[in-house]
C-alpha positions, 0 to 999 in steps of 0.5 A: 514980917507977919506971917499971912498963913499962920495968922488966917489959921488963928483967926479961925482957931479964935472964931470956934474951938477945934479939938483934935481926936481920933475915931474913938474922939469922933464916936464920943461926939457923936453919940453926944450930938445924937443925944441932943438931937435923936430923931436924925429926921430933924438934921441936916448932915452937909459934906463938902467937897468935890469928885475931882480931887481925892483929898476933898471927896471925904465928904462927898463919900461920906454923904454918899455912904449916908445917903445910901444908908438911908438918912434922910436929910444929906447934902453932898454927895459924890453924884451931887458934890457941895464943891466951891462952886455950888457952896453958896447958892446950897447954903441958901436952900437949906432949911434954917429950922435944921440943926447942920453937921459939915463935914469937910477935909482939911489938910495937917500936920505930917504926924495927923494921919487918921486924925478928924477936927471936931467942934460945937461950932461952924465949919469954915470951908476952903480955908486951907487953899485960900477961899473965904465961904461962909461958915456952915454948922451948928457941929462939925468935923474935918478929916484930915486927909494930907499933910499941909504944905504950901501948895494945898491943892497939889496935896489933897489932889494927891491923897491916897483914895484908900486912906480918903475912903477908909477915914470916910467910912469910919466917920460914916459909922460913927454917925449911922451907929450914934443914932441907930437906935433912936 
């Protein structure tokens, strides 16, 4: 019997590759990212997810924190979340002349606390609890936030808020200084 789970997760893992890394990893593409692309007027930073569950407002604090630091292209925020409901009409209002970052939680391994996924290379949003959106991202970043399990909702519902605002606020440093001095 084949395995539906493992099998959707290869799939994506096919479609682009992931590299797991730790904030030091996080700094490192950014400051790649940052200089291929230096004026941060000229992209879009994208943070899915939602004010309603712990686990999936990375993002949207992430994109609260970027929006109050003063970037000037941020999509998903804790005020304005690009949650599973919203995601595809967004998508459709964004400039396609942008290069976009996404931004998303993921859930992992019990060993991947503090980890983040990175990749030159879309975003696949909601796969985890079983949505199939659009991918969205010339780069992007998952923060790990829980350990999978099989109820994925129950999991991010249940990540610590502190830990969620910690990740968040590391990977928010980790853009802001990349490109502080462009």
């Amino acid at each position: 019997m084949v395995n539906r789970s493992k099998a959707r997760r290869d799939t994506i893992h096919e479609q682009h590759l992931r590299e797991k890394v730790d904030i030091g990893g996080v700094r490192s593409f950014f400051d790649k990212v940052a200089l291929m692309h230096p004026d941060k007027s000229g992209l879009a930073i994208v943070c899915i997810g939602t004010d309603r569950s712990t686990g999936d407002s990375f993002g949207p604090w992430i994109g609260t924190m970027l929006e109050e630091l003063g970037w000037p292209v941020v999509r998903g925020t804790l005020k304005e979340p690009w949650d599973s409901t919203r995601y595809e009409a967004s998508v459709l209002d964004m400039p396609a002349s942008l290069p976009v970052i996404a931004i998303d939680a993921c859930l992992g391994k019990i060993d991947d606390a503090c980890r983040y996924l990175i990749s030159e290379g879309p975003l696949y949003p909601a796969r985890a609890v079983g949505k199939n959106l659009p991918p969205i991202g010339n780069y992007s970043l998952e923060g790990i936030v829980a350990p999978l399990s099989v109820k994925p909702y129950w999991s991010l519902q249940s990540a610590s808020l502190y830990e969620v605002i910690d990740l968040a606020r590391a990977v928010t440093d980790a853009i802001h200084s990349a490109w502080r001095h462009k």
